[in-house]
C-alpha positions as CSV (number, residue, x, y, z in Angstrom):
1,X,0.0,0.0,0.0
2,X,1.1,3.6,-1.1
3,X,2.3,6.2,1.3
4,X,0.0,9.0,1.8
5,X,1.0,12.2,0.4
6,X,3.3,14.3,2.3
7,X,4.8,10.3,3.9
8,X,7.7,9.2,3.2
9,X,7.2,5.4,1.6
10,X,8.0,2.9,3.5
11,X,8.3,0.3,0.6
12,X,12.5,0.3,-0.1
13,X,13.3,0.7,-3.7
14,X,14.3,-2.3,-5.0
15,X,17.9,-1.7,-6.9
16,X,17.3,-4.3,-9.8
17,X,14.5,-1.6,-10.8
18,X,16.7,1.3,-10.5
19,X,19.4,-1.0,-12.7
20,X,16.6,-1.7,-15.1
21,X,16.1,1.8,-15.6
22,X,19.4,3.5,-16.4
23,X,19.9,0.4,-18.7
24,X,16.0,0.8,-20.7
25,X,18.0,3.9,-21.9
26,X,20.5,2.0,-23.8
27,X,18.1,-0.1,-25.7
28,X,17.5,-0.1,-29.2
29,X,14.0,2.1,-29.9
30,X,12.3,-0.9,-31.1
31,X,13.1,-2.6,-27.8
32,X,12.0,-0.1,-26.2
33,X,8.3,-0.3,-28.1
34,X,8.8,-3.9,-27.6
35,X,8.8,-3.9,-23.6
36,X,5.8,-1.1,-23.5
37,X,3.6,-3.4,-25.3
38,X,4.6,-6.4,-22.9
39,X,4.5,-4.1,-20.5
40,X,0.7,-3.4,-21.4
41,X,-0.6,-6.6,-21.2
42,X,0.2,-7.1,-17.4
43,X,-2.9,-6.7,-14.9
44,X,-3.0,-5.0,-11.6
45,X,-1.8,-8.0,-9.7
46,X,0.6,-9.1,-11.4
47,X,1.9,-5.2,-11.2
48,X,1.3,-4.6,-7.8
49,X,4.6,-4.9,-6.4
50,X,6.3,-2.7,-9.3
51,X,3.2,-0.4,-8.4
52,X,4.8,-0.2,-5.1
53,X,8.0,0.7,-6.1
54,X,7.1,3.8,-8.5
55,X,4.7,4.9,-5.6
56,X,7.7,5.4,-3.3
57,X,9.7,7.4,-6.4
58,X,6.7,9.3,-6.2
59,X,7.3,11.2,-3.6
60,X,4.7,13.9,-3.8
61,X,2.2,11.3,-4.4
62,X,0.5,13.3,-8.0
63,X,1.0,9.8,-9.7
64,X,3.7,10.8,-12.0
65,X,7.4,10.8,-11.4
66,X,8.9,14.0,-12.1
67,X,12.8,14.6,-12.9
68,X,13.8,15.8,-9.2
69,X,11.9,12.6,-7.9
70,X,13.9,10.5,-10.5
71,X,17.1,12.0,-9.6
72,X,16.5,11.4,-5.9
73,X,15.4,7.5,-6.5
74,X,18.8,7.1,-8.5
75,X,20.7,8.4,-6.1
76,X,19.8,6.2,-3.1
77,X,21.2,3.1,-5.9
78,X,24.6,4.5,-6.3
79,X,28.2,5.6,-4.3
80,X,28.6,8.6,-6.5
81,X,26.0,11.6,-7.8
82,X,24.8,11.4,-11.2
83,X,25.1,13.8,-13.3
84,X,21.8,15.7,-13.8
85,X,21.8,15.1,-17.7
86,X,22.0,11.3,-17.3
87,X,19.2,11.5,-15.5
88,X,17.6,13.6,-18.1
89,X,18.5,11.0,-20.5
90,X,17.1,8.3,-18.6
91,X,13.6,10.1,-18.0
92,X,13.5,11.2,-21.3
93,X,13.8,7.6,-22.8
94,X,11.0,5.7,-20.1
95,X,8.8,9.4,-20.7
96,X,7.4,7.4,-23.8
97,X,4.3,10.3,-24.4
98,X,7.2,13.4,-24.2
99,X,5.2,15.3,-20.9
100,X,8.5,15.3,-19.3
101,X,6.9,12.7,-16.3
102,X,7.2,9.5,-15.9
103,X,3.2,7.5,-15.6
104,X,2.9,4.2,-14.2
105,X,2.6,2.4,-17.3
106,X,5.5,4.3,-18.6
107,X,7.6,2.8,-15.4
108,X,6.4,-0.9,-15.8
109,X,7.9,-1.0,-19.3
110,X,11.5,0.1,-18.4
111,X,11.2,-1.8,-15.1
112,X,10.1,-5.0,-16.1
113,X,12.0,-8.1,-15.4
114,X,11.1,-10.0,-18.5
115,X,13.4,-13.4,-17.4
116,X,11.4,-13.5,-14.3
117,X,8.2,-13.8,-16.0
118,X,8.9,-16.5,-18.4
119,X,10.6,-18.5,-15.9
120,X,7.5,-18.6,-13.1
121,X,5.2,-19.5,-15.5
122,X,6.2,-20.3,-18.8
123,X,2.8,-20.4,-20.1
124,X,1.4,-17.2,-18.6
125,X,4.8,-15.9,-20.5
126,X,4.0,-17.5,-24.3
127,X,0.3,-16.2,-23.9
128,X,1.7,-12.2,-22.8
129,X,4.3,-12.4,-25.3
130,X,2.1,-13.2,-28.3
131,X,-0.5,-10.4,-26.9
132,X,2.3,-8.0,-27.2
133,X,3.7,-9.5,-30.7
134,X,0.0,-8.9,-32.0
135,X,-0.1,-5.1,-31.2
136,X,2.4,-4.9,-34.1
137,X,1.3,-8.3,-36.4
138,X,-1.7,-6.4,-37.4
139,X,-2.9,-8.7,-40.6
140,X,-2.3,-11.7,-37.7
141,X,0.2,-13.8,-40.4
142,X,2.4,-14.0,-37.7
143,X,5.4,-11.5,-38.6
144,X,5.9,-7.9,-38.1
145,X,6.7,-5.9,-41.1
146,X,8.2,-3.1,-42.1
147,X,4.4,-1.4,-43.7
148,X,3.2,-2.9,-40.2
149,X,5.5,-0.6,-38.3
150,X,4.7,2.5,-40.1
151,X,0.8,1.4,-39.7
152,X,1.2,1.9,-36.5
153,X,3.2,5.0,-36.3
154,X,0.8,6.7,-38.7
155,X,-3.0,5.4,-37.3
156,X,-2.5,5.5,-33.9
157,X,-5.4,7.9,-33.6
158,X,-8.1,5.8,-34.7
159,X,-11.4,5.1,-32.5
160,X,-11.4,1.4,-32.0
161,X,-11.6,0.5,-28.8
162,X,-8.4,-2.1,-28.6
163,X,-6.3,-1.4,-26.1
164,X,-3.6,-1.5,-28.9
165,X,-4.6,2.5,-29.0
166,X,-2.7,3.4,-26.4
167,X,0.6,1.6,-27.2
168,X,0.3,2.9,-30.7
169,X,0.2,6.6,-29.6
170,X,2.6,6.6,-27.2
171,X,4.8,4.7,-29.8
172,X,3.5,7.2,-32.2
173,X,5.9,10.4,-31.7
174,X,9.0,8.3,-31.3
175,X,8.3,5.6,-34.8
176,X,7.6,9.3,-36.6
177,X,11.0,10.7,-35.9
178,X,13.4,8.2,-38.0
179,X,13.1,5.7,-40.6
180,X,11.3,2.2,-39.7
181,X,13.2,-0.3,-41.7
182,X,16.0,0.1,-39.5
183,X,13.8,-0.6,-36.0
184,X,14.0,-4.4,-37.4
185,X,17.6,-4.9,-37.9
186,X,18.4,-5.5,-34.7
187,X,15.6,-8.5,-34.1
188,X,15.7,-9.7,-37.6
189,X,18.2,-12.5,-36.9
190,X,17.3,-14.5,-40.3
191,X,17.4,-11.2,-42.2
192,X,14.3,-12.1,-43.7
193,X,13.1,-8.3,-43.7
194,X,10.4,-9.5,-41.2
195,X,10.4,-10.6,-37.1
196,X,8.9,-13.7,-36.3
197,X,7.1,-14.7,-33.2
198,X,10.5,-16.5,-31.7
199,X,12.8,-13.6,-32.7
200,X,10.4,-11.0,-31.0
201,X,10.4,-13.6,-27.7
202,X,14.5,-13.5,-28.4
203,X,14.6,-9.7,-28.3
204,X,12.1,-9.1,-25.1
205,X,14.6,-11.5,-23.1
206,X,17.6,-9.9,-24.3
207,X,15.9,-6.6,-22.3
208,X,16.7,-7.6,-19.2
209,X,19.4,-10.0,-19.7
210,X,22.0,-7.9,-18.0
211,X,20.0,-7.7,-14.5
212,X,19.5,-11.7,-14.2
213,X,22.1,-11.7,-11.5
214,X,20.8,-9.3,-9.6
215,X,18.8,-10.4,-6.8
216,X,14.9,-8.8,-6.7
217,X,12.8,-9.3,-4.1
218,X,9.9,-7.3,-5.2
219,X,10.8,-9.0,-8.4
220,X,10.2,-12.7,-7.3
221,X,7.1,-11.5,-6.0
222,X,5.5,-10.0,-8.8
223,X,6.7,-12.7,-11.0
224,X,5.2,-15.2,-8.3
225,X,1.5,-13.4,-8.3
226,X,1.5,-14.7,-12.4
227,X,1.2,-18.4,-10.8
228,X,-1.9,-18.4,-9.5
């Protein structure tokens, strides 16, 4: 449960999600997209412990993490003071909607620990993963394309009522800004011009590859909740 405003949290900020978050900034812009649409396929329970640690950033308690608040999470994580224009960087790259804040579903995406997930309950893990594939795979043939990528970019405002909308606009001012083609090199590994099912699995669990050894609590837990 939340602090109240004007209390301090007494939830302790787990340091695997402050690691995940200076490392979300070094990812490729499709992985990025990648991990928000995971990211948006997860329900309140299975968030509730990431819920916990972005409401003790959240200092002020106005449900958005600001700059200063960011700043004063990263540095309780490390021996030396960051300098104020990583932090920038690292806001600016979670802060997928450009308000300069940080929302909740904003967080989950660059805090997920997507190991974690598949390994509690592998089957939870192939049906989220395939939910996220097919916010891209919009014809459903099982491959993202190139023409599928800039679908998405360019009619993110429509009215249907999938929850795909939301991923799309939030995806929408960062897919406008540079060529598409390029977003698949990385997760194209059979060069085929296309990603597959398997290769976008590959690339999600490459995300958080670098934070397998470090031990998460509030983690486990939230990765535990998707068992039952």
């Amino acid at each position: 449960m939340g602090a109240r405003r004007g209390e301090a949290s007494e939830i302790p900020l787990d340091i695997s999600v402050l690691s995940n978050m200076r490392q979300f900034v070094k990812y490729s812009r499709f992985k990025q997209f990648a991990l928000r649409a995971l990211a948006s396929t997860l329900d309140d329970e299975e968030l509730a412990d990431l819920r916990d640690q972005f409401d003790a950033i959240d200092v002020d308690k106005n449900g958005v993490i600001s700059l200063e608040e960011m700043r004063q999470a990263m540095e309780k994580d490390l021996p030396w003071k960051m300098k104020d224009s990583r932090v920038v960087e690292i806001l600016q790259a979670i802060d997928s909607n450009t308000d300069g804040l940080v929302d909740f579903s904003e967080f989950v995406a660059a805090t997920l620990h997507v190991h974690q997930l598949e390994e509690h309950n592998s089957e939870k893990w192939q049906q989220r993963s395939q939910a996220a594939f097919e916010k891209f795979d919009v014809d459903r043939d099982g491959f993202i394309t190139p023409e599928e990528l800039k679908l998405v970019s360019t009619n993110f405002n429509n009215n249907n009522s999938d929850d795909r909308d939301l991923f799309m606009s939030q995806a929408h001012s960062h897919m406008s800004k540079g060529s598409i083609d390029p977003l698949l090199e990385e997760a194209d590994l059979d060069k085929d011009g296309r990603i597959s099912l398997s290769e976008f699995r590959r690339l999600l669990r490459t995300a958080s590859i670098s934070s397998r050894g470090v031990h998460s609590p509030a983690a486990h837990r939230g990765a535990n909740k998707m068992l039952q």
